[in-house]
C-alpha positions in Angstrom: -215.7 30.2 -11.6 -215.5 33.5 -10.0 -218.4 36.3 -10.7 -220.7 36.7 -13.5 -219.6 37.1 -16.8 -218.0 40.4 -17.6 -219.4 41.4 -21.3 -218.7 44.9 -20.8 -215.4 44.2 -21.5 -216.7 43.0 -25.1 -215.8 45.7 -27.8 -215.1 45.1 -31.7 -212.7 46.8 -33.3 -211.0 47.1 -37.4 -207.8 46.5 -38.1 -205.9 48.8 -41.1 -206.6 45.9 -43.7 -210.0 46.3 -42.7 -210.9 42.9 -41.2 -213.3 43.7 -38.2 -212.2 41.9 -34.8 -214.7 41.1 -31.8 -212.9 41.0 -28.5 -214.5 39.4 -25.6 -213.6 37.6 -22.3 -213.3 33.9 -23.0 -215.9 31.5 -21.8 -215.9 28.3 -20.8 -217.9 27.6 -23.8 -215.1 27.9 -25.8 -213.1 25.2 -25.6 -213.9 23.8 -28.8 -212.6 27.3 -30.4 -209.6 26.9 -28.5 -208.5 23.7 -29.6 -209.1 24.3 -33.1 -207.3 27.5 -33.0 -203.9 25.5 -30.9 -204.2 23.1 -33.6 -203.2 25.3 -36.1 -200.4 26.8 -34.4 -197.1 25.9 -36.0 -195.1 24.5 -33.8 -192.6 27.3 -33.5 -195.4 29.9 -32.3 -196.6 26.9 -30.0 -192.7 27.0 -28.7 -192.8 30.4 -28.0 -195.7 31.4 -26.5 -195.7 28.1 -23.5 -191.8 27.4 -23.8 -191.9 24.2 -24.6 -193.1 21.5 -27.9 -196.8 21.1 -26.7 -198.3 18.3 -29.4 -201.9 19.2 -27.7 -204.0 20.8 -25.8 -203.8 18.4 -22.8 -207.7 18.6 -20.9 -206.7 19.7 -17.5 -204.8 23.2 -19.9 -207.7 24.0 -21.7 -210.4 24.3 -18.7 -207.7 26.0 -16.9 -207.6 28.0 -20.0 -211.5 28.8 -20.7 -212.5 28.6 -16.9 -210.9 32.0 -15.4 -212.7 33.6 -12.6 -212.6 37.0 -14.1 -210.7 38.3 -11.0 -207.1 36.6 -10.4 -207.3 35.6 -14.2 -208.4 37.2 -17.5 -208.6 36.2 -20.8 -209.6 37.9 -24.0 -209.9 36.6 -27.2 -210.0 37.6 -30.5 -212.6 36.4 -32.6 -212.6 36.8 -36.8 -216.0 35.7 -38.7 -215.7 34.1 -41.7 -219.1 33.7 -43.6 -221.1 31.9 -40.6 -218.3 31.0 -38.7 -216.1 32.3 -36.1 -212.6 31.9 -35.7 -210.4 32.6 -32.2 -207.6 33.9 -33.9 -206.1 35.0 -30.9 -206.3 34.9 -27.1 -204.4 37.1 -24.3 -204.2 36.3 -20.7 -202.9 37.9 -17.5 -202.9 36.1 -13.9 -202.3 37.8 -10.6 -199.3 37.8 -9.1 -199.9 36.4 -5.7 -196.6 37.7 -4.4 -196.8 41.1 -5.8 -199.2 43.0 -5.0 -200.9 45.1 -8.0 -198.9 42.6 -11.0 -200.2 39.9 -13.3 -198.2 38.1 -16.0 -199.8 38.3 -19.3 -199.3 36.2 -22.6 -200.4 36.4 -25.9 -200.4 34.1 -28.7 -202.2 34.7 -32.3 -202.5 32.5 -35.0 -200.0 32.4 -37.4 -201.9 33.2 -40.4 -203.3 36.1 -38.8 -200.2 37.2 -37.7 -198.2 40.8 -38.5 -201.9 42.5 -38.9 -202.0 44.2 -35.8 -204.1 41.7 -33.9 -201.4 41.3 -31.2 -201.1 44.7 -30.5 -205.4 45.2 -30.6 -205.6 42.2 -27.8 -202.5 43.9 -25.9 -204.5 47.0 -25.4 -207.5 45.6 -24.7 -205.7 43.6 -22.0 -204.3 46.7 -20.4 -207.3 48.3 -20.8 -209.2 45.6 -18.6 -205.9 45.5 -16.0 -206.7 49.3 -15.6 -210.2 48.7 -14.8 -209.5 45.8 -12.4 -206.8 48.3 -10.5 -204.0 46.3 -11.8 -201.0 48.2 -11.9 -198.1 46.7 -13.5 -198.4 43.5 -16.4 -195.7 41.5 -16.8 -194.4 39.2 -19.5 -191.2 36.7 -19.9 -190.7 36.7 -23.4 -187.9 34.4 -25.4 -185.3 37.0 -27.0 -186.0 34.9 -30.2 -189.8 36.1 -29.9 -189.3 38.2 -32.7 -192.8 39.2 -33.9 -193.9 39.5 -29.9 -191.5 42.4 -29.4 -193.0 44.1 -32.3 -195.9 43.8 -31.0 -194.9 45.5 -28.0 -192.9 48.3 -30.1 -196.1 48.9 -32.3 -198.1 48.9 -28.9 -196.6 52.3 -28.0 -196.7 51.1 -24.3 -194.2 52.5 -21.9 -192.4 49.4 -21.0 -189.1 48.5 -19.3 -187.3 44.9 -20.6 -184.6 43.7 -18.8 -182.4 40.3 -19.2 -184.6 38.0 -16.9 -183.0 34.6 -17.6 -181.1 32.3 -20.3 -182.7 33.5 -23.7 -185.6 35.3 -21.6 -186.7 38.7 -21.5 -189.1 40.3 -18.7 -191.1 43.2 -19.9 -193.2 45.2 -17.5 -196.2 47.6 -18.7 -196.9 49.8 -16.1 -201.2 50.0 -16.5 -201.4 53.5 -15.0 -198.6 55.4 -16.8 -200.6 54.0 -20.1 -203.7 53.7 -19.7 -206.0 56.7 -19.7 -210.0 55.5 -18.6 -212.5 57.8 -20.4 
């Protein structure tokens, strides 16, 4: 792990039906969350977000997934509380590009039943958000042209964004951080 825990990059937020979101770096902690929330993934959204028919969450994935160092990786997820509980009902990521200087590729994946409320599009900006404060300058996603709900995601965003044909059935999308993000 790299540095300390970065909870000032914690904020809760409302989405227009009203259910409240808290979004918050992962932790390694949350593993358990993690797998739960994979589990209930349909398998399309599973295909979609990691390109290929994952069954599980294999162990070497998920401490790769909860165990970023806050620097070369990020992770934010969104958490929903239900009664006592708390559900990750989403999580977005971004890694470093080690051969470009100033990129990261980000993913996002949200679970299905709490997809097409605006939850995508919340963790999104957040993400760029964070990128901005951590001098990123460009996030960069490969997206399947059958992604449907991801690309309205990114149209609700209101990001500037150019997309361009990257590969068979694959679109890159690149979010330049400094043209949309303002830091207050």
């Amino acid at each position: 792990m790299g540095r300390e825990y970065p909870a000032q990059y914690s904020k809760t937020s409302r989405l227009n039906d009203g259910t409240e979101i808290f979004l918050r770096p992962i932790k390694p902690t949350d593993d358990s969350l993690l797998v739960e929330m994979f589990n209930g993934l349909s398998k399309k959204t599973i295909q979609l977000r990691f390109f290929s028919t994952l069954k599980y969450m294999p162990k070497e994935q998920l401490e790769r997934f909860t165990r970023v160092d806050y620097e070369k990786q990020m992770a934010i997820v969104a958490l929903v509380r239900e009664g006592e509980r708390e559900w990750m009902v989403a999580v977005g990521r971004y890694t470093l590009d080690e051969k470009e200087e100033g990129a990261a590729e980000f993913a996002i994946v949200v679970q299905d039943a709490y997809q097409g409320r605006g939850i995508g599009t919340e963790v999104l900006w957040h993400l760029a958000h964070v990128a901005k404060l951590q001098n990123v300058r460009v996030i960069i996603g490969y997206i399947m042209d059958e992604n449907t709900r991801m690309f309205a995601v990114l149209k609700r965003s209101g990001l500037t964004m150019t997309r361009r044909h990257w590969d068979r059935g694959i679109t890159r999308v690149d979010i330049p951080i400094d043209e949309n993000v303002q830091i207050q």
